[in-house]
C-alpha positions, 0 to 999 in steps of 0.5 A, a space after each residue: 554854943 555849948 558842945 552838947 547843943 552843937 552835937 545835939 544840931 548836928 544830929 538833928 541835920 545829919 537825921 534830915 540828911 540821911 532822910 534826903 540821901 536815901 529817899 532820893 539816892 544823893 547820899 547824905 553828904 549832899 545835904 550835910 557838907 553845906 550845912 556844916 561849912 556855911 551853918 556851922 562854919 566848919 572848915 570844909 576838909 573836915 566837913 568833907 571828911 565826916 560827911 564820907 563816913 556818913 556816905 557809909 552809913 547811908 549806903 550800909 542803912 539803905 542798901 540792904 533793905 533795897 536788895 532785899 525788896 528787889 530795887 536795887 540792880 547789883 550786877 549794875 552796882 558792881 560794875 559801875 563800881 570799877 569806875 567810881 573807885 578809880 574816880 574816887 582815889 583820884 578825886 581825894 588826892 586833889 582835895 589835898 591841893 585844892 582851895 576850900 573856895 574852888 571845892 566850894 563853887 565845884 560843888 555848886 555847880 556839880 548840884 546846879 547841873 544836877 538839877 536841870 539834868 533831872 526835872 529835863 526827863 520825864 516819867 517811864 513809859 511802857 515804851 521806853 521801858 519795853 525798848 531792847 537792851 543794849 549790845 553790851 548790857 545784853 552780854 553782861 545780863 544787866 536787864 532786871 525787873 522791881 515791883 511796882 503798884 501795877 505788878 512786876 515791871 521789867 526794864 532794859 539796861 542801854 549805853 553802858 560805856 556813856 554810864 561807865 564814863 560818868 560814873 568815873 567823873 562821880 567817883 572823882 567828884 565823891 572824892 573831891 567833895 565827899 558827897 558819895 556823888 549819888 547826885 551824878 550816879 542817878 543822872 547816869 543810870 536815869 538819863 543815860 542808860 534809861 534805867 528807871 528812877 527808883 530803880 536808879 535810886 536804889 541801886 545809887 545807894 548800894 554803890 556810895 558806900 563803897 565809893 566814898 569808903 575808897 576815899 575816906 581812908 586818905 582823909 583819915 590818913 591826912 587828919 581830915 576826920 574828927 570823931 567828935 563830928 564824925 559819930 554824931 553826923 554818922 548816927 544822924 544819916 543812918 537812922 534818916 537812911 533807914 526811915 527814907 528807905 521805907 518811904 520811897 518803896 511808896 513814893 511817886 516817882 515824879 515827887 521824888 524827882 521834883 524833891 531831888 531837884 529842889 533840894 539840891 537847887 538851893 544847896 547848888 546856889 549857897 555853895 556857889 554864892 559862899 565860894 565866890 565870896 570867900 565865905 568858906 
């Protein structure tokens, strides 16, 4: 294939992906870095690399628009963001070592896990979201409020040291796969601080940006970022960011939910199956 035709499907890919990380709050590197090392080929180190510039681009296209209707949660945000940095400086150093295979199958069932830890819960009720904030999360003032079809809903923000714990583990796994591990950011605030999804979602995308920009900058220092695969796969993910970004103000939650799950099924399973058998 010629470079125009391989940049020309990268784009479109990287359009799909951005779509998909701002819709569901995943980031587009969840999409994009199984679609260029088993579509593609691409040596994973450089997929990795890309798709955390395109993690950026996510967070930067959605982001704003999320504050700026009242999703996103950032007192929330930024203090989880103490742990994902941490995670995430960690996690890159380890790709360093790592074989493409291990990152392979480590990503997989990141995703497969990811799956099974979403569809469990179901939708918020008024009781769950009228119950009383945690210990903690009441001194830091984290409770908040987003618009919804029925008014202005208020929720409570619970178990802020389980979600901070987790968050690390996502930073590490940004890192080591360059997914900006919106995926276990969602599953954090949704499962275990019982912060609604779309809210969970929103403020997911507020948080990858800064996540994967803690990393990126030791790929950039080891090689791992090619502009000529970088600005197409940056391009593509935040004209799908924004687009996704208007869609989800919309959307129900439990189709969000059974989109997240479905998606990161299939990318679970080719990750884990071309991992085993030494296809990456």
């Amino acid at each position: 294939m010629s470079v125009i035709l391989i940049t020309l499907i990268v784009l479109g890919a990287s359009l799909g992906a951005g779509f998909l990380g701002a819709l569901t709050g995943l980031g587009g590197g969840v999409v994009i870095v199984p679609f260029l090392t088993i579509v593609l080929g691409v040596d994973i180190h450089y997929a990795i690399g890309a798709s955390l510039v395109s993690v950026i681009a996510t967070s930067s296209g959605a982001a704003s628009a999320y504050v700026k209707e009242g999703f996103s949660n950032i007192r929330v945000g930024m203090f989880l963001e103490i742990g994902t940095t941490l995670g995430a400086i960690a996690g890159a150093l380890l790709a360093a070592v790592a074989a493409p295979s291990v990152i392979a199958v480590i990503f997989g069932f990141v995703l497969m896990g990811s799956v099974f830890s979403s569809i469990r819960r179901q939708d918020e009720s008024p009781n769950s979201l009228a119950a009383g904030p945690g210990p903690m999360a009441a001194r830091l003032r984290m409770d908040g409020e987003y618009p919804s079809r029925r008014g202005i809903v208020r929720y409570h923000v619970r178990r802020i040291p389980g979600g901070l714990g987790l968050m690390s583990v996502a930073g590490i796994l940004s890192g080591l796969l360059g997914i900006g591990s919106g995926a276990l950011k969602v599953i954090a605030m949704d499962r275990v601080m019982r912060i609604p999804f779309k809210v969970s979602t929103a403020t997911s995308n507020f948080m990858i940006g800064v996540t994967a920009a803690s990393s990126a900058g030791i790929y950039l220092h080891r090689g791992y970022i090619d502009p000529g695969l970088t600005m197409p796969v940056m391009l593509g993910v935040l004209a799908g960011s924004v687009f996704g970004t208007r869609v989800l103000v919309k959307a129900r939650t439990r189709w969000l939910r059974w989109l997240f799950a479905a998606v990161i099924f299939i990318l679970g399973a080719e990750m884990i199956f071309n991992g085993f058998t030494g296809r990456i």
